[in-house]
LUMMARVEX-974868 format. One record per residue (C-alpha): residue number from 1; residue in one letter; chain; z, y, x. Coordinates in pm, 1 decimal. Layout:
<sites>
+------+-------+------+----------+----------+----------+
| mido | lumke | tifi |       c3 |       c2 |       c1 |
+------+-------+------+----------+----------+----------+
|  NUM |     A |    A |        Z |        Y |        X |
...
+------+-------+------+----------+----------+----------+
</sites>
This chain:
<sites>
+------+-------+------+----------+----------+----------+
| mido | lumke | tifi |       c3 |       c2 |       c1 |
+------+-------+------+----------+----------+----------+
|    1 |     X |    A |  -1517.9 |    102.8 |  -1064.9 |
|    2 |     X |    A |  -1138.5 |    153.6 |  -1111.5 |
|    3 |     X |    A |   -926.5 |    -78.9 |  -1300.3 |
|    4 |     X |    A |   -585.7 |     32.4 |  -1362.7 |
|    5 |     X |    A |   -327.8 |   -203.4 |  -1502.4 |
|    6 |     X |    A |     14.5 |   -212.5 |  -1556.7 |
|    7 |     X |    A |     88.4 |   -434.4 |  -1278.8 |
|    8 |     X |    A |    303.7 |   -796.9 |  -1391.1 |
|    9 |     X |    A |    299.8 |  -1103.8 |  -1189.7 |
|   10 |     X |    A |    -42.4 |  -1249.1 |  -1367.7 |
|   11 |     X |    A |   -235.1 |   -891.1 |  -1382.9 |
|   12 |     X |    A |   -169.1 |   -850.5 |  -1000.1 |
|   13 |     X |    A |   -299.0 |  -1257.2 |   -988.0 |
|   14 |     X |    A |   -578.6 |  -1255.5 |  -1204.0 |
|   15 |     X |    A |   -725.2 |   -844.9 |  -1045.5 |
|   16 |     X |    A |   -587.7 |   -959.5 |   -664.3 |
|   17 |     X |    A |   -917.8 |  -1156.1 |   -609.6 |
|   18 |     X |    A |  -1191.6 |   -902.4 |   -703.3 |
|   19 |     X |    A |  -1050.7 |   -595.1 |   -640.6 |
|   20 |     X |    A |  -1185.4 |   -376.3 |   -356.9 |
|   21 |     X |    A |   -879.7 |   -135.4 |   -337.6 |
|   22 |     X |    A |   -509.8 |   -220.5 |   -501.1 |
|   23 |     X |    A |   -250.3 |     75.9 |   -525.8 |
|   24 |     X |    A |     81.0 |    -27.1 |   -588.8 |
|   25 |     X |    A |    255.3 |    326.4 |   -734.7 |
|   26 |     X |    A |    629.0 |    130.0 |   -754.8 |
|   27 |     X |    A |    964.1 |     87.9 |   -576.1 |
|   28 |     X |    A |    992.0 |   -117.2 |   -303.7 |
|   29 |     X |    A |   1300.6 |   -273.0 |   -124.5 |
|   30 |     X |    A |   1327.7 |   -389.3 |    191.7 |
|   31 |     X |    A |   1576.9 |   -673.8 |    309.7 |
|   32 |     X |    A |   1549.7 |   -716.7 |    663.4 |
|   33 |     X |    A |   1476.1 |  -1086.8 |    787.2 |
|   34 |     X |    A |   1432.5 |  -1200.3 |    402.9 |
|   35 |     X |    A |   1047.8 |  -1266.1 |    237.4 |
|   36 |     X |    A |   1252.7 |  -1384.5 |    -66.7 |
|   37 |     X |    A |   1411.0 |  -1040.9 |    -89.2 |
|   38 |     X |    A |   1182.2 |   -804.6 |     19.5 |
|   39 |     X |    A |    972.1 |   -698.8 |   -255.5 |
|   40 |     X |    A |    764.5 |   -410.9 |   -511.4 |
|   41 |     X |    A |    924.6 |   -392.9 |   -863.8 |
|   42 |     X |    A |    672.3 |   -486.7 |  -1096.0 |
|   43 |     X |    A |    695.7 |   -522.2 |  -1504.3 |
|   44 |     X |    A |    849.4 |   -813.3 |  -1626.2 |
|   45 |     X |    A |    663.1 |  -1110.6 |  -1864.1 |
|   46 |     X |    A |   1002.8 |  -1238.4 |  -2038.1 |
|   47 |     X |    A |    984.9 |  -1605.1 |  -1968.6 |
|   48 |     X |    A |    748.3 |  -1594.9 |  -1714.5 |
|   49 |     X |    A |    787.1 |  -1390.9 |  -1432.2 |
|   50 |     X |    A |   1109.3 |  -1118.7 |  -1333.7 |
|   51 |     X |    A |   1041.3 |   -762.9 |  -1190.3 |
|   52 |     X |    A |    994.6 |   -811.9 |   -852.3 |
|   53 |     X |    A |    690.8 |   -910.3 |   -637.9 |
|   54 |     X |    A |    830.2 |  -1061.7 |   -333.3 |
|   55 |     X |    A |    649.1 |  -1098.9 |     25.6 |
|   56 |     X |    A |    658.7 |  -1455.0 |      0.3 |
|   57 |     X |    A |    474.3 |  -1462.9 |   -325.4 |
|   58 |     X |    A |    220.0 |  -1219.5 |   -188.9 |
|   59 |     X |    A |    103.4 |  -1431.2 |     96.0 |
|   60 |     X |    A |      8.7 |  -1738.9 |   -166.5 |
|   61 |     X |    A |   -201.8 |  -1512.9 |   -366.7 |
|   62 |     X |    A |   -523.8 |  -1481.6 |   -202.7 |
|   63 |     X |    A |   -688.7 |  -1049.3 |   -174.4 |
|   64 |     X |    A |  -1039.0 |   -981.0 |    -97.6 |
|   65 |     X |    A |   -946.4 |   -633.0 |   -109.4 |
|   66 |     X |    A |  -1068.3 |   -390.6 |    153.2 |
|   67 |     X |    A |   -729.1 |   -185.1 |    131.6 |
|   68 |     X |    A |   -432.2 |   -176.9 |    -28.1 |
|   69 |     X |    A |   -231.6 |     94.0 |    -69.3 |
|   70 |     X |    A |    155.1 |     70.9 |   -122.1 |
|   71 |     X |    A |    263.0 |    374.8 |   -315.5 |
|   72 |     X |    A |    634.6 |    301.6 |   -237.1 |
|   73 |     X |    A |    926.0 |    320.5 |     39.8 |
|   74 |     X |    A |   1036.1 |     99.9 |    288.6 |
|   75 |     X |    A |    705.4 |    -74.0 |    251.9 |
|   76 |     X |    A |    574.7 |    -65.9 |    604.5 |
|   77 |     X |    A |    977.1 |   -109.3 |    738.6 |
|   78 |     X |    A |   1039.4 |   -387.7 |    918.4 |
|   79 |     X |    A |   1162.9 |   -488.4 |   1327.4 |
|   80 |     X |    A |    938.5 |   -643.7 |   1504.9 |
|   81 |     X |    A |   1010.7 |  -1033.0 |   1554.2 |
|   82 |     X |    A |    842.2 |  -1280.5 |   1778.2 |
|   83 |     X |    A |    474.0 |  -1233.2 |   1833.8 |
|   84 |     X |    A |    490.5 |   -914.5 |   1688.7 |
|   85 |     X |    A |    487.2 |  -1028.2 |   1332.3 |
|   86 |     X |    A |    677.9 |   -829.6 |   1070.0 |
|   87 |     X |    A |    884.4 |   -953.5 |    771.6 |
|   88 |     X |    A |    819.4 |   -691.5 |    522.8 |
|   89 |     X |    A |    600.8 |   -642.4 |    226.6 |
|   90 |     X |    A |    277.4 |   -433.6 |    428.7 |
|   91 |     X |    A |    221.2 |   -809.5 |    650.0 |
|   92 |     X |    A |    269.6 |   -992.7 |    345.0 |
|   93 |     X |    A |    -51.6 |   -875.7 |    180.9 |
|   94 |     X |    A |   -239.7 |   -873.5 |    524.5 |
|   95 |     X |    A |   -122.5 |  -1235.6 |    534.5 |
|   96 |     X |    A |   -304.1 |  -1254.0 |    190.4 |
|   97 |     X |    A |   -663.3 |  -1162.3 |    285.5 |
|   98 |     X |    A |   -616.2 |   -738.1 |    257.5 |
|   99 |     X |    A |   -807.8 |   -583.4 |    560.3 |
|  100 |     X |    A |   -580.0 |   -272.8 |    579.5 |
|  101 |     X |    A |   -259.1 |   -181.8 |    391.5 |
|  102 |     X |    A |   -130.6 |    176.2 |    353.2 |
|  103 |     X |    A |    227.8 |    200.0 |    319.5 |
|  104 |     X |    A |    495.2 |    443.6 |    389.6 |
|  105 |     X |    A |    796.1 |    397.9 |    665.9 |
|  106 |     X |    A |   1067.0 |    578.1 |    538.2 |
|  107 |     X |    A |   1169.0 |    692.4 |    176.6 |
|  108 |     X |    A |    902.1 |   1011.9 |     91.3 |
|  109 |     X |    A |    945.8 |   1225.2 |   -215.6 |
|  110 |     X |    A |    871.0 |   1117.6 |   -534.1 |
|  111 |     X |    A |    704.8 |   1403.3 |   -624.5 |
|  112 |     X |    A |    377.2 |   1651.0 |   -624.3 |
|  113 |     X |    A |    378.8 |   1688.5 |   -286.3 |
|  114 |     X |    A |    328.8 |   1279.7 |   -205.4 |
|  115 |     X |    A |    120.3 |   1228.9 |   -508.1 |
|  116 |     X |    A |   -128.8 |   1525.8 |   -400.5 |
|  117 |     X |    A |   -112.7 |   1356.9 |    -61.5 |
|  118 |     X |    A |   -226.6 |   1007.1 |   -184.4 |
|  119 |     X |    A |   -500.3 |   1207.5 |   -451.3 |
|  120 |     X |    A |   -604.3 |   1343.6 |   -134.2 |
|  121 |     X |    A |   -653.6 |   1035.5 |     74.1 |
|  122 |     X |    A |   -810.1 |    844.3 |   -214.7 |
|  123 |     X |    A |  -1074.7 |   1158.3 |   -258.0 |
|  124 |     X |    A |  -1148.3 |   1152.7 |     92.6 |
|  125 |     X |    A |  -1211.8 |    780.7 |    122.3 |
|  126 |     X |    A |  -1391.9 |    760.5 |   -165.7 |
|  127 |     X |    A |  -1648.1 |   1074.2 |   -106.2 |
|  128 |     X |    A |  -1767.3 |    875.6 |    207.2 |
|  129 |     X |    A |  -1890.8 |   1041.6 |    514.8 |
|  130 |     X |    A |  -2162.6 |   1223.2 |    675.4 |
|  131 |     X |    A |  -2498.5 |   1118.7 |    481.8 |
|  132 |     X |    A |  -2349.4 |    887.5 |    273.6 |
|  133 |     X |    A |  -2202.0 |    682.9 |    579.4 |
|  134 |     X |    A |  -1858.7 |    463.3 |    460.6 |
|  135 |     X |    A |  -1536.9 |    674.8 |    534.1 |
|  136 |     X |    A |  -1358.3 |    511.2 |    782.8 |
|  137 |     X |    A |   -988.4 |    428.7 |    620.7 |
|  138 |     X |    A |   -859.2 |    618.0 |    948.1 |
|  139 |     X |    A |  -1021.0 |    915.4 |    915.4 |
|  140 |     X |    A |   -942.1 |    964.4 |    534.3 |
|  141 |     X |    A |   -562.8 |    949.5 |    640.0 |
|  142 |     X |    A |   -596.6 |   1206.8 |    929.6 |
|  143 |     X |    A |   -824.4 |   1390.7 |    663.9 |
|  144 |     X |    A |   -535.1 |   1372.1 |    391.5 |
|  145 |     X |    A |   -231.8 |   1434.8 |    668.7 |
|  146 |     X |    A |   -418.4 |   1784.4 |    781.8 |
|  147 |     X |    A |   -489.9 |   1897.1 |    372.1 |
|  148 |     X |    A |   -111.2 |   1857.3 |    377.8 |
|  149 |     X |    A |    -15.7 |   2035.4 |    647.9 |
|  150 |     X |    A |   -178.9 |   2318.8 |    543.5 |
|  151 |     X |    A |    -39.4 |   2330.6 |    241.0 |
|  152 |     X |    A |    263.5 |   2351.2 |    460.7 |
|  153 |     X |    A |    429.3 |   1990.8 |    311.7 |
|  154 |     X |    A |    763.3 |   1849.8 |    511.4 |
|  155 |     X |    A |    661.5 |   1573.2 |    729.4 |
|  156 |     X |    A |    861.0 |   1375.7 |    531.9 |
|  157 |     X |    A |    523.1 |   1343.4 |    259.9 |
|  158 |     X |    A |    206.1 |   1367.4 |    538.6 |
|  159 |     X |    A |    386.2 |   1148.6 |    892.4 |
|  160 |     X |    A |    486.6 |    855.7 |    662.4 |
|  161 |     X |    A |    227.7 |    679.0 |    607.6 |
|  162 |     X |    A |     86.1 |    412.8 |    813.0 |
|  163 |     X |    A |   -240.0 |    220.3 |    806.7 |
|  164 |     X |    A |   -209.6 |   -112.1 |    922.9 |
|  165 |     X |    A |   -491.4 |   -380.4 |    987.6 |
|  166 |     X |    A |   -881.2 |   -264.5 |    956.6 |
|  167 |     X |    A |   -964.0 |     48.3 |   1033.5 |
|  168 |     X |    A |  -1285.0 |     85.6 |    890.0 |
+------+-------+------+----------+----------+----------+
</sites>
């Protein structure tokens, strides 16, 4: 099933280990070099925990979530550093347990267009494929980029996302 919760520092704790899919609809910022300062706003528990979610918090909260899906900018930013690792929020929850994270790579619309896009994907991954077979995480986003294509969307909605990690 789908659990939707406004998403503070202890609901994203307490859901992180159980839930199969996490989608983080938020604003994200992107500091480059920094895991303190890169991070998705979040709501705030007054004494407890501020607004923001940062990478290095993400990475001590174990997921055993097949995909999560980052419903913000600048979450997938980040130059490469040695051995290819990444300082930005998308490695952060792979770091965490997450098989695949969807994220974006540039600022995209905060609008129709992008949420129809993400409806889209979710639909398509969900419905499964041929007899009943798993949808492969892939093939949902090539599924979701052509839908938006042909409803003629800039690229700026359908070529920013980017699945990192698993796949399948």
């Amino acid at each position: 099933g789908v659990e939707l919760i406004k998403a503070t520092f202890d609901s994203y704790r307490q859901a992180a280990g159980r839930a199969s899919v996490i989608l983080f609809a938020t604003n994200g910022v992107h500091v480059e070099g920094s895991v303190s300062q890169t991070y998705l706003e979040i709501g705030a528990t007054k004494g407890v925990h501020d607004s923001r979610l940062t990478a290095a918090e993400i990475v001590t909260i174990p997921l055993q979530a097949e995909l999560v899906a980052l419903a913000a900018c600048d979450t997938s930013y980040g130059r490469a550093l040695l051995s290819d690792e990444r300082l930005d929020l998308t490695r952060s929850f792979l770091i965490a347990g997450a098989a695949a994270v969807l994220g974006a790579r540039w600022k995209v619309p905060d609008d129709e267009r992008t949420n129809r896009f993400l409806k889209d994907f979710f639909e398509i991954y969900r419905q499964g494929g041929p007899g009943g077979a798993p949808m492969r995480k892939d093939e949902a986003l090539s599924e979701a980029r052509r839908h938006s294509q042909a409803r003629q969307d800039p690229a700026q909605v359908w070529a920013a996302w980017v699945l990192v990690g698993d796949p399948r």
